[in-house]
TORKOL-4160 file (C-alpha; in steps of 0.2 Angstrom, whole numbers, padded with zeros to 4 digits, m for minus):
349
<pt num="1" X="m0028" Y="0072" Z="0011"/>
<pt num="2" X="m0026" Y="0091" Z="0016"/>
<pt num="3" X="m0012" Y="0099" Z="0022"/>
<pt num="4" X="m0021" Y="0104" Z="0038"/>
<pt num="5" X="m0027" Y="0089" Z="0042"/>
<pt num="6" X="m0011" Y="0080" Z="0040"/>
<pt num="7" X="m0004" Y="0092" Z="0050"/>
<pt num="8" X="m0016" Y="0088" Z="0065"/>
<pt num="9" X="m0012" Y="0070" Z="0061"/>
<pt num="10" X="0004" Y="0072" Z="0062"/>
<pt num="11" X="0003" Y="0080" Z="0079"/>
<pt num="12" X="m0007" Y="0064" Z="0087"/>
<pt num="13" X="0006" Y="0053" Z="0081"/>
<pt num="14" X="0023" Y="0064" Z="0089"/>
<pt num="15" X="0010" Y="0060" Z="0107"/>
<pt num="16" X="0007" Y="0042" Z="0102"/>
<pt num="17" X="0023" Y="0036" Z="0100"/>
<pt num="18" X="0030" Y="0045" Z="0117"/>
<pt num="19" X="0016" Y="0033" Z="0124"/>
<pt num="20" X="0018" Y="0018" Z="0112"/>
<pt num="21" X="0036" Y="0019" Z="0113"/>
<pt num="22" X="0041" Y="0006" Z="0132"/>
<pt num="23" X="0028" Y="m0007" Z="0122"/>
<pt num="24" X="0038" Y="m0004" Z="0105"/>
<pt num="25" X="0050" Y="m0021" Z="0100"/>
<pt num="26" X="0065" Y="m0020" Z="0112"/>
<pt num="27" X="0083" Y="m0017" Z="0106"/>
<pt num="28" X="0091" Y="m0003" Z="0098"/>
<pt num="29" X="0094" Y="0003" Z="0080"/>
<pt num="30" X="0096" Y="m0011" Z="0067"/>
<pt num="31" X="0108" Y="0003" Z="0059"/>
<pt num="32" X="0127" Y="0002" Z="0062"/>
<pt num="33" X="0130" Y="0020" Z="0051"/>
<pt num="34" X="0123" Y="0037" Z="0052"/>
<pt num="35" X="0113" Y="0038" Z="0039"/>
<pt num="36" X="0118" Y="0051" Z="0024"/>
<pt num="37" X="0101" Y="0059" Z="0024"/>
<pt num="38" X="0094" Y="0058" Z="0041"/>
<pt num="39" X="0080" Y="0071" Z="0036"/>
<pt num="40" X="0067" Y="0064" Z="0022"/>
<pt num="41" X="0050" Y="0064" Z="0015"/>
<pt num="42" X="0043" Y="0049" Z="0014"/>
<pt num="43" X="0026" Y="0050" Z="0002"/>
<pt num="44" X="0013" Y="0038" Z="0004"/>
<pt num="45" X="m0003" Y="0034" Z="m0007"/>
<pt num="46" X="m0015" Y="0034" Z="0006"/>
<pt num="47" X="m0008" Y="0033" Z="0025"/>
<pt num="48" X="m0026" Y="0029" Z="0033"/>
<pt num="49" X="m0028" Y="0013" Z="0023"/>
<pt num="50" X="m0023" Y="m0003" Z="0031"/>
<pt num="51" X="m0011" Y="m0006" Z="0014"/>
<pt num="52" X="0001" Y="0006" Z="0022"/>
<pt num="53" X="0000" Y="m0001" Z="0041"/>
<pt num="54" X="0019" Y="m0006" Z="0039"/>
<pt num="55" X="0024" Y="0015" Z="0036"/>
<pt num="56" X="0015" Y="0021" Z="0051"/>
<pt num="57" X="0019" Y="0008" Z="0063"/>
<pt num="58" X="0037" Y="0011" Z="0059"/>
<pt num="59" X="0033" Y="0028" Z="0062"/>
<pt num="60" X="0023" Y="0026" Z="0075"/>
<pt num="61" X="0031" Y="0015" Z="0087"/>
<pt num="62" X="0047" Y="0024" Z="0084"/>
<pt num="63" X="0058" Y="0013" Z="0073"/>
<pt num="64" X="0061" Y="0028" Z="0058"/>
<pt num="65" X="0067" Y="0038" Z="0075"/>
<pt num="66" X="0078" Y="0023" Z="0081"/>
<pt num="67" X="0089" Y="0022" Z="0066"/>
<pt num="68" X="0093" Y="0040" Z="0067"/>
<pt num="69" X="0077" Y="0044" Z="0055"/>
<pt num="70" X="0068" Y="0061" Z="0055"/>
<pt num="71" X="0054" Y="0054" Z="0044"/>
<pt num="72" X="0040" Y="0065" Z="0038"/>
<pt num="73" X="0025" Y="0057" Z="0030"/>
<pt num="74" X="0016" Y="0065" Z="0017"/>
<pt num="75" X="m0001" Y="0057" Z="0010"/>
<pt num="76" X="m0008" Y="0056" Z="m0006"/>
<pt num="77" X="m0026" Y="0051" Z="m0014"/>
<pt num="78" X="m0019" Y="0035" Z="m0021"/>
<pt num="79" X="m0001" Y="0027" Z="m0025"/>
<pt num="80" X="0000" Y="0039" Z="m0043"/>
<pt num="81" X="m0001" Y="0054" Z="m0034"/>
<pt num="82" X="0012" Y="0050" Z="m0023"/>
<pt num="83" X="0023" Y="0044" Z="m0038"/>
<pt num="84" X="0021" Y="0060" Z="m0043"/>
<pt num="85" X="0031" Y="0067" Z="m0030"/>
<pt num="86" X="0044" Y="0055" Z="m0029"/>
<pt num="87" X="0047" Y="0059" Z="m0048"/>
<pt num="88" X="0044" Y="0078" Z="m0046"/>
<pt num="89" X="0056" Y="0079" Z="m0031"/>
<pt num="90" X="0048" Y="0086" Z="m0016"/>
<pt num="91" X="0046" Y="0068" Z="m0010"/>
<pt num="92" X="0064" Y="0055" Z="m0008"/>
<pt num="93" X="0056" Y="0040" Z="m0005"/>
<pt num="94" X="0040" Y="0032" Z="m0010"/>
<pt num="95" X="0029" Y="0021" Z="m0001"/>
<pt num="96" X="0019" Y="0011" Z="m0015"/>
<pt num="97" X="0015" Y="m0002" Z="m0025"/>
<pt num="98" X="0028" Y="m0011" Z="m0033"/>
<pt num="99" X="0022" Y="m0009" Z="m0051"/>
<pt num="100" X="0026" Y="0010" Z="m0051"/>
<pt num="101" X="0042" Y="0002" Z="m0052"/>
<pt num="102" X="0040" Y="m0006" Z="m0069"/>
<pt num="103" X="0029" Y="0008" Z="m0077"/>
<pt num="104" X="0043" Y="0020" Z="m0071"/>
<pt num="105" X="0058" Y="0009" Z="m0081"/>
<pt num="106" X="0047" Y="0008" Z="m0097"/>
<pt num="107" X="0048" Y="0028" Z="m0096"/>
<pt num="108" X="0067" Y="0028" Z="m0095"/>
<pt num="109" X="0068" Y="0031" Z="m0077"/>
<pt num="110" X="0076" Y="0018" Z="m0064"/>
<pt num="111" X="0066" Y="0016" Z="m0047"/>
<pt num="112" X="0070" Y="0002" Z="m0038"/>
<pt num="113" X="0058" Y="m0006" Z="m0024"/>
<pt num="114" X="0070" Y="m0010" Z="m0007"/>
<pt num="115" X="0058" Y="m0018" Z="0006"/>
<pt num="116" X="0042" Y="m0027" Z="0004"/>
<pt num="117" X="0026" Y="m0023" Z="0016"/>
<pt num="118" X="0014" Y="m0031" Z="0007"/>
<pt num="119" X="0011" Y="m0047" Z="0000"/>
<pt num="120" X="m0004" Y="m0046" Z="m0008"/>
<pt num="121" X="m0014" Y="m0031" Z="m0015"/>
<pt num="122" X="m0029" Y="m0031" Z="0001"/>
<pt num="123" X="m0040" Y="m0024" Z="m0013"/>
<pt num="124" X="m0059" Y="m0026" Z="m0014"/>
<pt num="125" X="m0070" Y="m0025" Z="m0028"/>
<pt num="126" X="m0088" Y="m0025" Z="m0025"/>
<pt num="127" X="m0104" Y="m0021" Z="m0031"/>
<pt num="128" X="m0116" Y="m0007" Z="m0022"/>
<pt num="129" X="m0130" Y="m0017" Z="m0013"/>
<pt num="130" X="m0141" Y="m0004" Z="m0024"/>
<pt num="131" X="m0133" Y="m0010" Z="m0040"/>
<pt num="132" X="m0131" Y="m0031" Z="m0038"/>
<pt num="133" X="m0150" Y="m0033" Z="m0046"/>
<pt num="134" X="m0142" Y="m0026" Z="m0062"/>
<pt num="135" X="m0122" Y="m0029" Z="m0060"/>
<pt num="136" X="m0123" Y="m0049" Z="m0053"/>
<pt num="137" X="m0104" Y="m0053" Z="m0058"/>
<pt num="138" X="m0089" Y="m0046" Z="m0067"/>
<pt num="139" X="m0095" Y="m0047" Z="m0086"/>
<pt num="140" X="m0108" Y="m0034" Z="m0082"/>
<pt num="141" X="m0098" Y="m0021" Z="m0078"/>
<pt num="142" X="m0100" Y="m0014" Z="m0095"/>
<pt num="143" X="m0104" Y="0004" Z="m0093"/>
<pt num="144" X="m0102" Y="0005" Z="m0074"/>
<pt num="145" X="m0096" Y="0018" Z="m0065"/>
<pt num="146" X="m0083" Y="0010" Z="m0052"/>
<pt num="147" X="m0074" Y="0021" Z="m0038"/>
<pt num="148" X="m0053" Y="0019" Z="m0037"/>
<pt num="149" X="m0041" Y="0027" Z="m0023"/>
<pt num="150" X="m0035" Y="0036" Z="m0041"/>
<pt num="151" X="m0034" Y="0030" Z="m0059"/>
<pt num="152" X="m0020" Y="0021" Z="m0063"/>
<pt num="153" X="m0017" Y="0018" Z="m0045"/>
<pt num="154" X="m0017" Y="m0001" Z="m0038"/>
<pt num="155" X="m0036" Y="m0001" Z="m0036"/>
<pt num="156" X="m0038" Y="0002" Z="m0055"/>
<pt num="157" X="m0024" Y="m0010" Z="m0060"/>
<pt num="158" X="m0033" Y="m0027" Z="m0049"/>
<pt num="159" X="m0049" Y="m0018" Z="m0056"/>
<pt num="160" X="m0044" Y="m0020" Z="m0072"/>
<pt num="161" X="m0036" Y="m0037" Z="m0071"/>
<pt num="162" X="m0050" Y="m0045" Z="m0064"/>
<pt num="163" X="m0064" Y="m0036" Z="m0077"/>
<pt num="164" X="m0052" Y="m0042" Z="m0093"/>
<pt num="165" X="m0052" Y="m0058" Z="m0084"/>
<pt num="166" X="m0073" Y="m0057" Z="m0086"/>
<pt num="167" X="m0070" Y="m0052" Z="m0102"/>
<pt num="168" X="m0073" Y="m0031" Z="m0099"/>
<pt num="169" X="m0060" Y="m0018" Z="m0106"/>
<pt num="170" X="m0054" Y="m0005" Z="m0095"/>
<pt num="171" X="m0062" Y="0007" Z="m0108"/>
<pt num="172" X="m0078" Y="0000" Z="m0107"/>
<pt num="173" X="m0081" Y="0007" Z="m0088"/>
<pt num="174" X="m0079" Y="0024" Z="m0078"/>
<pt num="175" X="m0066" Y="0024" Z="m0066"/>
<pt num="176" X="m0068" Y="0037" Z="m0054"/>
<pt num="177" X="m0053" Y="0044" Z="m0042"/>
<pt num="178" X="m0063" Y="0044" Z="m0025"/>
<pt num="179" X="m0046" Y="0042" Z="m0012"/>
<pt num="180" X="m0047" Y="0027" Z="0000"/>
<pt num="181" X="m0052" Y="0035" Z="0016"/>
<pt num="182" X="m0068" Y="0044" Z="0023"/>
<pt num="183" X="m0071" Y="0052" Z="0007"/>
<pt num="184" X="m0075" Y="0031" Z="m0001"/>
<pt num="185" X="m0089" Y="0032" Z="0013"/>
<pt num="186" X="m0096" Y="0049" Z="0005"/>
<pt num="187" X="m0093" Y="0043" Z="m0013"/>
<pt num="188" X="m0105" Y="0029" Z="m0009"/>
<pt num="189" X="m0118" Y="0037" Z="0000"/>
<pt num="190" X="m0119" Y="0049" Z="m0013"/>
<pt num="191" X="m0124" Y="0037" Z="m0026"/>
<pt num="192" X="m0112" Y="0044" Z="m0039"/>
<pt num="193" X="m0106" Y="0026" Z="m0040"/>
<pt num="194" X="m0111" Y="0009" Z="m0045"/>
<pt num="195" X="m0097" Y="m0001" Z="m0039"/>
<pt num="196" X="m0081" Y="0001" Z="m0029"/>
<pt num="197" X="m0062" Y="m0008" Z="m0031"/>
<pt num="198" X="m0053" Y="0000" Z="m0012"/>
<pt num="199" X="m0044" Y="m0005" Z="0002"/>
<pt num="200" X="m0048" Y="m0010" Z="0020"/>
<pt num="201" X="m0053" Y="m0002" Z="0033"/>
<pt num="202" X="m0064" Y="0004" Z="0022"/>
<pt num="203" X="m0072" Y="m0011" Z="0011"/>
<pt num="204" X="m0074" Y="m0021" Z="0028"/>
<pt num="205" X="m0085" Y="m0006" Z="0036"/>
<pt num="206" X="m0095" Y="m0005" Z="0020"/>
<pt num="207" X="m0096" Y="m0025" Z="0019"/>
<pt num="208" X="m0102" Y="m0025" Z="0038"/>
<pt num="209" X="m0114" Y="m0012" Z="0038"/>
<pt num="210" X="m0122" Y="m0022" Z="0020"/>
<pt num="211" X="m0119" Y="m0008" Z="0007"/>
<pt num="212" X="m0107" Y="m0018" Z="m0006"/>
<pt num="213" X="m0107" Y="m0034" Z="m0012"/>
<pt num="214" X="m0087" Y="m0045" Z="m0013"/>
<pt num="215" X="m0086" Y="m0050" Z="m0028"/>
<pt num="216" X="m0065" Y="m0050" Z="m0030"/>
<pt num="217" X="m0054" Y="m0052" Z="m0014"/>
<pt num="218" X="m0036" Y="m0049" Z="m0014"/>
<pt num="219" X="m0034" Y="m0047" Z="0005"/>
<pt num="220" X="m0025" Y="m0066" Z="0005"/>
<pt num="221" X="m0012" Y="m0073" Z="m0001"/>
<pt num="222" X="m0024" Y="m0087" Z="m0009"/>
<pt num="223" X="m0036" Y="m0074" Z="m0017"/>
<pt num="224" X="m0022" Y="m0063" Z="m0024"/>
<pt num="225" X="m0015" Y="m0082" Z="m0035"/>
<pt num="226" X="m0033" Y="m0084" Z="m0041"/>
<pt num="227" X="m0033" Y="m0067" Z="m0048"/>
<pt num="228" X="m0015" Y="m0064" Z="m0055"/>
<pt num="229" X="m0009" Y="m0085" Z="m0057"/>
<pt num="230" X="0004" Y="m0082" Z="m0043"/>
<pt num="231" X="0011" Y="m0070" Z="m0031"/>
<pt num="232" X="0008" Y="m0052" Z="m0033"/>
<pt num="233" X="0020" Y="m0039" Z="m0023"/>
<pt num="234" X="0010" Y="m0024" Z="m0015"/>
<pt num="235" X="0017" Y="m0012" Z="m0005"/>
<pt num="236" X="0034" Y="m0008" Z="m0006"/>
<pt num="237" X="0047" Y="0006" Z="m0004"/>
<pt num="238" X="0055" Y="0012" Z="m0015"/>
<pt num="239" X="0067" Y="0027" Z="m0022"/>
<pt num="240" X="0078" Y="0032" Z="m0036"/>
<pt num="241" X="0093" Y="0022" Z="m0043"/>
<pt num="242" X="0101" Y="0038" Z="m0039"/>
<pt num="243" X="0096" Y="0039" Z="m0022"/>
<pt num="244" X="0099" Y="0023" Z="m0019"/>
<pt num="245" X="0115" Y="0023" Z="m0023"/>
<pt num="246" X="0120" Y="0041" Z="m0015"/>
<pt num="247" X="0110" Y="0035" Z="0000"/>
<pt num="248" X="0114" Y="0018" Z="0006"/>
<pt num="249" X="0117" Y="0019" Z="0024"/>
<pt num="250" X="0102" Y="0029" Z="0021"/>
<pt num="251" X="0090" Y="0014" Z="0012"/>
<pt num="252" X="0098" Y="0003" Z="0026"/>
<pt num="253" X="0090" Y="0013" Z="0038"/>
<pt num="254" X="0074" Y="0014" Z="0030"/>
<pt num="255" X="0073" Y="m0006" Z="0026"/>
<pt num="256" X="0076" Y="m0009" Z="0043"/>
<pt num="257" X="0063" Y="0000" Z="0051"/>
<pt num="258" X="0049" Y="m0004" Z="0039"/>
<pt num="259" X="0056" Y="m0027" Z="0042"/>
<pt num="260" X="0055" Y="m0023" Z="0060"/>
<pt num="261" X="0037" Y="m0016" Z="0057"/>
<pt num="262" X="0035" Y="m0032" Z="0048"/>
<pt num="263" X="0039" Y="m0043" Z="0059"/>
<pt num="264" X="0028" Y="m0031" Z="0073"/>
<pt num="265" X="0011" Y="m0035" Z="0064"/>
<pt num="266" X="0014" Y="m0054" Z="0062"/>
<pt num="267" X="0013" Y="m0056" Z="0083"/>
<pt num="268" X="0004" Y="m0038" Z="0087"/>
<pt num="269" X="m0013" Y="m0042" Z="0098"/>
<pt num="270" X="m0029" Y="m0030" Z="0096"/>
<pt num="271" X="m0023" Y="m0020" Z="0110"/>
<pt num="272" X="m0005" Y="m0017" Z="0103"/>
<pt num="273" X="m0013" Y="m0011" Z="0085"/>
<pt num="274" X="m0029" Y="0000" Z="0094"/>
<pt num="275" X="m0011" Y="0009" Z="0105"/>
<pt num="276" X="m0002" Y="0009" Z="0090"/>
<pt num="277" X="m0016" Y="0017" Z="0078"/>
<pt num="278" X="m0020" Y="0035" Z="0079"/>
<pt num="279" X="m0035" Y="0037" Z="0083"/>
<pt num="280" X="m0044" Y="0047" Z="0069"/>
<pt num="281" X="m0038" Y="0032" Z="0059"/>
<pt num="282" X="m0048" Y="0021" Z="0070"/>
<pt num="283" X="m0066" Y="0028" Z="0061"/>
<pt num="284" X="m0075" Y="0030" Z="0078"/>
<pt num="285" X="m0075" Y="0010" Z="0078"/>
<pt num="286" X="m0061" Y="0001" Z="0086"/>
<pt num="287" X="m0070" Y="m0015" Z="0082"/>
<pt num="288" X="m0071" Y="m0010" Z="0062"/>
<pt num="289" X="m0051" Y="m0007" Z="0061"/>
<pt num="290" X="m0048" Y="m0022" Z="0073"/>
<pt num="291" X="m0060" Y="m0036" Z="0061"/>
<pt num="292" X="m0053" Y="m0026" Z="0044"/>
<pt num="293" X="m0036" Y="m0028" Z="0050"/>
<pt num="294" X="m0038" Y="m0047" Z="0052"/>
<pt num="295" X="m0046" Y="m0049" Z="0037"/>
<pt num="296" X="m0029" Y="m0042" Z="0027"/>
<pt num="297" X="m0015" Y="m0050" Z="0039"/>
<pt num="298" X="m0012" Y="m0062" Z="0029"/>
<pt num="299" X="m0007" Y="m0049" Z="0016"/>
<pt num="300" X="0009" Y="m0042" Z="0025"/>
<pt num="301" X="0026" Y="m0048" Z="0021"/>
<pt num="302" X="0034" Y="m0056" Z="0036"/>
<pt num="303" X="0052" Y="m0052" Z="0032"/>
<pt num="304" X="0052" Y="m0037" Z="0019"/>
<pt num="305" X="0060" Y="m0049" Z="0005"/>
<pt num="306" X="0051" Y="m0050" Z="m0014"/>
<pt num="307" X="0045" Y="m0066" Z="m0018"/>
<pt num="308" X="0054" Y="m0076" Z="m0032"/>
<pt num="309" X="0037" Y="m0075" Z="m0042"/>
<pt num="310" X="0031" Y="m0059" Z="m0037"/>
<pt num="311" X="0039" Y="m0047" Z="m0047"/>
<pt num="312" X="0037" Y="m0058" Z="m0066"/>
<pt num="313" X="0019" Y="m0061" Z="m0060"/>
<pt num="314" X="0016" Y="m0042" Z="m0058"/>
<pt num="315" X="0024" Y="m0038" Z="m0076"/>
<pt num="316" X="0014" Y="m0050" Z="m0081"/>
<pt num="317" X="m0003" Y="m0042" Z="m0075"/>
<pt num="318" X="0004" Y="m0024" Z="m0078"/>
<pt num="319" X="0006" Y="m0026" Z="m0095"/>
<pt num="320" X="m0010" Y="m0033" Z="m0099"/>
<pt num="321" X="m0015" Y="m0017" Z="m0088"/>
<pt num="322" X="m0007" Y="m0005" Z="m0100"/>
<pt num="323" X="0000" Y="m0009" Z="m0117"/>
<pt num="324" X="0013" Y="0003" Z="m0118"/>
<pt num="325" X="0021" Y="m0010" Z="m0106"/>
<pt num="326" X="0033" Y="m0022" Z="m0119"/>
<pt num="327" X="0036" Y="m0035" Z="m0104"/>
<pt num="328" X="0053" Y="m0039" Z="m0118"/>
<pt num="329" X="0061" Y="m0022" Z="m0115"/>
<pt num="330" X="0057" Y="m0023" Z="m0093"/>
<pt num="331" X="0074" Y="m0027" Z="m0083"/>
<pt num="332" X="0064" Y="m0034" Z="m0068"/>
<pt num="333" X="0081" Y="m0040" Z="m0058"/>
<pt num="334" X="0083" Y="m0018" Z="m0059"/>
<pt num="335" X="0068" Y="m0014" Z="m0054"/>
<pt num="336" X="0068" Y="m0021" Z="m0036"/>
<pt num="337" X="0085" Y="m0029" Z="m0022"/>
<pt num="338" X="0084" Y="m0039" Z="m0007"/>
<pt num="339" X="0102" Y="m0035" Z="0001"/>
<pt num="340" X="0093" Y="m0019" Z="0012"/>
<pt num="341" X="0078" Y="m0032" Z="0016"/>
<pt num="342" X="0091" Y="m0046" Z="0020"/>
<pt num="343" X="0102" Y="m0038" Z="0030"/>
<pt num="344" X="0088" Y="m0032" Z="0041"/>
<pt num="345" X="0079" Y="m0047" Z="0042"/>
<pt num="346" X="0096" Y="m0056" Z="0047"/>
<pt num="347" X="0098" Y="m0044" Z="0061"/>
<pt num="348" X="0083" Y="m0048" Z="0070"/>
<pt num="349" X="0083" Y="m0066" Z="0071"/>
């Protein structure tokens, strides 16, 4: 997303959350420490997707700002790009799928996921209307051109997963780095594509206004098993060992904010989320973001905590993703912790 525009975005939310922030949750800061690094960047695969809702509602509604955060959000085409600047240093913490975790280790570098926001990937993957005469289910991808938030992001991984599934290899289609906001909606009208693996708002505008066909849903819990054989952690965040270790009070502070965002969308009404939103987020249809946001719910993590299953059930999709993945040579109990989530999630019971 450019800088500019970020920028202007970034100025709606410093007025939203002065006018959010009497509805936010009451009490104060889950925090009991002044946190080491009270100034961060936090970078984030694509803030307009309803993937990240977790991250801006923290933001939004103050709770980065309650435990003593100064939180700014930098956004990205996809969950690689902003792996990329966690690992490349202008980014300390990353806001991304738990898998980056896993392909990160198998390099020789220690990131750790420390809070859960999603339970499920909320990816998509349809047909253009325009192509379904010729491309009728997964084993006919062969040779189709298929828009991703970026290669080797989360959108290519399910893509991928699901077409092996059908029997078609990764190599045997065109995947095409097309982001997940607005500029889907322009890949599409465009006709540079035949298919589409995304995220929501977007798939649900394109599934309402009839210009894809569903053929995989990950947007439920139920839907994500059928695909990967059991639960598949999403969004996370995540940071170095190092940091982790040289910033604890500072990962405390972080986890708490993103479970209190958590446990925020499990009871939040329309008119909480339409406040809460910014509106150039919102796609000139309040409706839209409102119907795409029920269609994912069930996706978000209601505490912040990996699930026992979650993180052999993504090694176990990953490596069938990428065979430079020896699943033998993975630590997964280094490769994501509960005591940050935990602790949170005990304090607001």
């Amino acid at each position: 997303m450019p800088t500019h525009w970020m920028r202007r975005a970034a100025g709606t939310c410093a007025t939203l959350i002065a006018l959010i922030a009497p509805a936010a949750l009451p009490g104060a800061a889950l925090a009991k420490d002044t946190p080491e690094k009270p100034t961060l960047t936090m970078a984030v695969g694509g803030l307009p997707g309803l993937y990240y809702l977790p991250v801006l509602a923290a933001q939004q509604l103050g709770y980065f700002k309650d435990e003593g955060l100064d939180v700014t959000l930098e956004d990205f085409a996809g969950g690689s790009k902003a792996l990329e600047a966690v690992v490349g240093g202008s980014a300390d913490v990353g806001a991304g799928a738990f898998e980056h975790t896993l392909f990160m280790q198998a390099k020789g570098q220690r990131y750790r996921a420390f809070v859960l926001m999603g339970r499920a990937p909320q990816i998509v993957v349809a047909v253009l209307k325009s192509k379904a005469d010729q491309i009728k289910t997964l084993a006919d991808f062969k040779g189709a051109k298929v828009g991703v938030s970026a290669p080797g992001s989360s959108t290519d991984l399910v893509l991928t997963v699901a077409l092996r599934k059908a029997g078609v290899q990764r190599n045997e289609i065109s995947a095409i780095g097309v982001g997940s906001g607005a500029t889907v909606l322009a890949a599409v009208s465009g006709g540079q594509l035949d298919a589409l693996s995304n995220v929501d708002p977007m798939m649900t505008k394109l599934t309402r206004s009839g210009a894809i066909k569903v053929l995989v849903d990950t947007r439920t819990v139920k839907g994500t098993q059928e695909v990967f054989g059991g639960t598949m952690p999403a969004a996370t965040l995540y940071a170095s060992e190092t940091f982790i270790q040289k910033n604890p009070k500072t990962t405390q502070a972080l986890a708490n904010a993103i479970v209190r965002a958590d446990h925020w969308l499990q009871t939040a009404s329309d008119a909480d989320l339409l406040k809460m939103v910014p509106p150039a987020y919102l796609l000139n249809d309040s409706a839209l973001y409102v119907e795409a946001f029920h269609n994912v719910r069930d996706a978000y993590s209601p505490d912040g905590l990996m699930p026992a299953d979650g993180p052999a059930t993504s090694l176990r999709a990953l490596s069938s993703f990428d065979n430079r993945l020896d699943p033998k040579k993975i630590d997964l109990n280094a490769t994501y912790t509960n005591d940050f989530a935990r602790k949170a999630d005990a304090q607001l019971k």
